[in-house]
C-alpha positions in Angstrom: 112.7 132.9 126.2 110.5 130.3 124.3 109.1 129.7 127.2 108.3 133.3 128.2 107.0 133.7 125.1 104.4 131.0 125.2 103.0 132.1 128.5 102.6 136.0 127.1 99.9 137.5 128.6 98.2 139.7 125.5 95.2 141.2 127.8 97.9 144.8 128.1 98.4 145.1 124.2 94.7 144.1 123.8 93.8 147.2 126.5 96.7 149.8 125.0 95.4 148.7 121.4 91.7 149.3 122.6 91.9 152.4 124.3 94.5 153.9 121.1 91.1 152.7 118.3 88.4 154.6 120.7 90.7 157.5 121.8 91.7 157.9 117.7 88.4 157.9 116.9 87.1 160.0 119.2 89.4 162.2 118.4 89.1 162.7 114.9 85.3 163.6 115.0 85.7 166.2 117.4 89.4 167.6 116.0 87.9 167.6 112.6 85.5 170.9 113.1 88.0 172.3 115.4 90.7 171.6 113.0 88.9 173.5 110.2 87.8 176.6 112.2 91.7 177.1 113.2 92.6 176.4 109.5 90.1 178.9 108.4 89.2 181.5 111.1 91.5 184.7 111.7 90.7 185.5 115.0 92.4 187.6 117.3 91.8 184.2 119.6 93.7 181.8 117.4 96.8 181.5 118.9 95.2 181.0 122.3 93.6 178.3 121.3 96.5 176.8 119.3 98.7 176.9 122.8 96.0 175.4 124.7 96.1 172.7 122.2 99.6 172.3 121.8 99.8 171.9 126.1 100.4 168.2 126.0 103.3 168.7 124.2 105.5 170.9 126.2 103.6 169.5 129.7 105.0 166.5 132.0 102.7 163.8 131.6 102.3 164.3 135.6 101.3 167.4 135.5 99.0 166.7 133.1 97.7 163.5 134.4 97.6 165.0 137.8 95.1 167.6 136.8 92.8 165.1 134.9 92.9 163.3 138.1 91.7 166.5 140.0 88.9 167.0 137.3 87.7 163.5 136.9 87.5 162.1 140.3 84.4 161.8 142.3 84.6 165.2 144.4 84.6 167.0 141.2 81.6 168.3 139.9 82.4 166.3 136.4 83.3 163.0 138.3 80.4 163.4 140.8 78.0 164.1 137.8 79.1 160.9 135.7 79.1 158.7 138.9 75.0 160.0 139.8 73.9 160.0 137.1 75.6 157.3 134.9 77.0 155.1 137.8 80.7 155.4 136.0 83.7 156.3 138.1 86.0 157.6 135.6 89.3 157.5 138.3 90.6 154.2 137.8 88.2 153.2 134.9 88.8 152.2 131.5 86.4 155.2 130.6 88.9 158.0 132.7 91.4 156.7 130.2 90.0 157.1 127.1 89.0 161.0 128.4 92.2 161.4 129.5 94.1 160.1 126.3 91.9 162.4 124.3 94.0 165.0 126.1 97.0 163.8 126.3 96.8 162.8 122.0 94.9 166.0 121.3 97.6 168.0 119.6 98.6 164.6 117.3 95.3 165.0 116.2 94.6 168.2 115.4 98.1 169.5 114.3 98.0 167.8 111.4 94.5 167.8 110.3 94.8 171.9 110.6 98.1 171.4 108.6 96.3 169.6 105.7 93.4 172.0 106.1 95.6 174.8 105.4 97.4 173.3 102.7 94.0 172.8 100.4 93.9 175.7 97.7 92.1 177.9 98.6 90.2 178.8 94.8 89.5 174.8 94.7 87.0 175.8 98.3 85.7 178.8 96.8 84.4 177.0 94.0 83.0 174.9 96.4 80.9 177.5 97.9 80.2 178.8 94.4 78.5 175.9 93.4 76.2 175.6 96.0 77.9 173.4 98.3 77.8 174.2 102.3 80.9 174.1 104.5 80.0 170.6 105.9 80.3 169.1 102.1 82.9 171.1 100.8 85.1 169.5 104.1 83.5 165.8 103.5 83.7 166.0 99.5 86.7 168.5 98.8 89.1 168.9 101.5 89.5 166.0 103.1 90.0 163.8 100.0 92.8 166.4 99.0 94.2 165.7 102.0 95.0 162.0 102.5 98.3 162.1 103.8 97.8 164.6 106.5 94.4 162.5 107.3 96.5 159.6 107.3 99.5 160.9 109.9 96.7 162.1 112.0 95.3 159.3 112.6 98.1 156.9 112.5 100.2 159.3 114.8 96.9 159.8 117.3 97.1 156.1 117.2 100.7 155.1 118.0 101.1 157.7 120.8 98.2 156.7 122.6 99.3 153.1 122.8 102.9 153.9 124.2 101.4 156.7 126.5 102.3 155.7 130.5 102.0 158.7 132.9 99.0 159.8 132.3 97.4 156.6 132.6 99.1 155.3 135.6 98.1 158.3 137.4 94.5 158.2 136.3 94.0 154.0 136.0 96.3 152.5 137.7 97.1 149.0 137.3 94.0 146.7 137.4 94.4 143.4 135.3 92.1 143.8 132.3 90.7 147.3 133.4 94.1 149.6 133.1 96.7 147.7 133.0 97.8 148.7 129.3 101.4 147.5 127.9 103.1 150.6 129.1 102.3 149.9 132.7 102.8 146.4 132.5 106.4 146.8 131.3 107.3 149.4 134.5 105.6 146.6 136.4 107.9 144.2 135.1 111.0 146.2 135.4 110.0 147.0 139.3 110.7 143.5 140.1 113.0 143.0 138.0 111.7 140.4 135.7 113.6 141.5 132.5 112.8 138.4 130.2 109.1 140.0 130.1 110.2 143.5 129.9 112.0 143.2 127.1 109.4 140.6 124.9 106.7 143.7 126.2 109.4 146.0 124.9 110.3 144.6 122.1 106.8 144.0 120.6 106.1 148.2 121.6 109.1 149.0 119.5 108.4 146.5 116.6 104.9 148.2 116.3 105.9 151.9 116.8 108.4 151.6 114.1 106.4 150.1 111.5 103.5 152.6 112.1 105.7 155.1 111.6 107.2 153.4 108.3 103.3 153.2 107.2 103.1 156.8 107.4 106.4 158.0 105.7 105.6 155.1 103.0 101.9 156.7 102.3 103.3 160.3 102.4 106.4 159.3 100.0 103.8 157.4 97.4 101.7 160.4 97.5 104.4 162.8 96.7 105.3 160.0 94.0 101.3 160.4 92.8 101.3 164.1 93.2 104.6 164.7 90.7 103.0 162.4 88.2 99.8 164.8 87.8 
């Protein structure tokens, strides 16, 4: 075991915890308007968009990693675009992964950013607009700092899902050394031929940091309950 241990390749965690920071980030700009418009809107339309987001929850990461496939590879007219005019091939590319994480994480995102959204009184934003402010401020200066907690699981959630995601990117990456070979697909690598020592280090450090990312969040959401009673 020691010795399994000091031989650890870390390039799979440093790829899984790569593609998690750009895909989180990502994320959140673009989930943050969208976030606020479903919060916000009543449109007849809502709950169409609201399933399309919510897809990745309900679909088989085959399914779903399958179709991404079919839309990024080079015969498509998105593949084909990005590989004339940018010279990127975004099937078995780190850059197919991070577009195809922002799918498969989108609903981790935006569920609870349009929870958080919703919660925020709604006189505290009218006297937003009253005082001059437009909707861009009064989401930068009033609602998201009323909303730490549901920023917080957002991003911490996005985050931790990303990392332990496999099907989606074994379908669209592969398993290239230091291109897409992330933890996830390194440990059904290992299992494959039956080298368990490794499989269960890899497994064991996956576990270790799922559960205390999710301790981080219910320990930030308890403290600001704690906070929110003291007021």
């Amino acid at each position: 075991m020691l010795e399994a241990l000091s031989t650890l390749e870390l390039t799979p965690f440093v790829l899984s915890f790569k593609l998690a920071g750009l895909t989180t980030f990502i994320l959140f700009i673009l989930c943050l308007p969208f976030a606020w418009w479903l919060s916000q809107t009543t449109s007849k339309t809502k709950p169409i968009f609201e399933a399309i987001t919510a897809l990745p929850l309900v679909l088989p990461p085959s399914v779903l990693g399958f179709y991404i496939l079919i839309i990024l590879s080079h015969n498509s007219p998105v593949g084909a675009f990005f590989d004339e005019y940018f010279g990127i091939k975004l099937v078995f590319n780190f850059s197919g992964l991070v577009i195809a994480s922002c799918f498969y994480s989108l609903p981790f995102m935006v569920q609870p950013l349009q929870s958080g959204f919703a919660s925020i009184n709604k006189n505290m934003l009218e006297a937003s607009y009253i005082a001059g402010k437009s909707k861009t401020q009064t989401v930068l200066r009033v609602a998201l700092p009323n909303m730490k907690p549901a920023v917080m699981t957002a991003i911490i959630v996005s985050f931790a899902h990303t990392v332990g995601e496999f099907g989606v990117v074994l379908m669209l990456g592969g398993s290239i050394p230091g291109e897409t070979k992330v933890a996830s697909v390194a440990i059904y690598e290992m299992v494959e031929i039956m080298d368990y020592t490794n499989a269960h280090i890899y497994s064991a450090i996956m576990l270790i940091i799922s559960f205390l990312v999710l301790l981080s969040v219910y320990i930030f959401n308890q403290k600001n309950r704690a906070i929110g009673q003291f007021r």
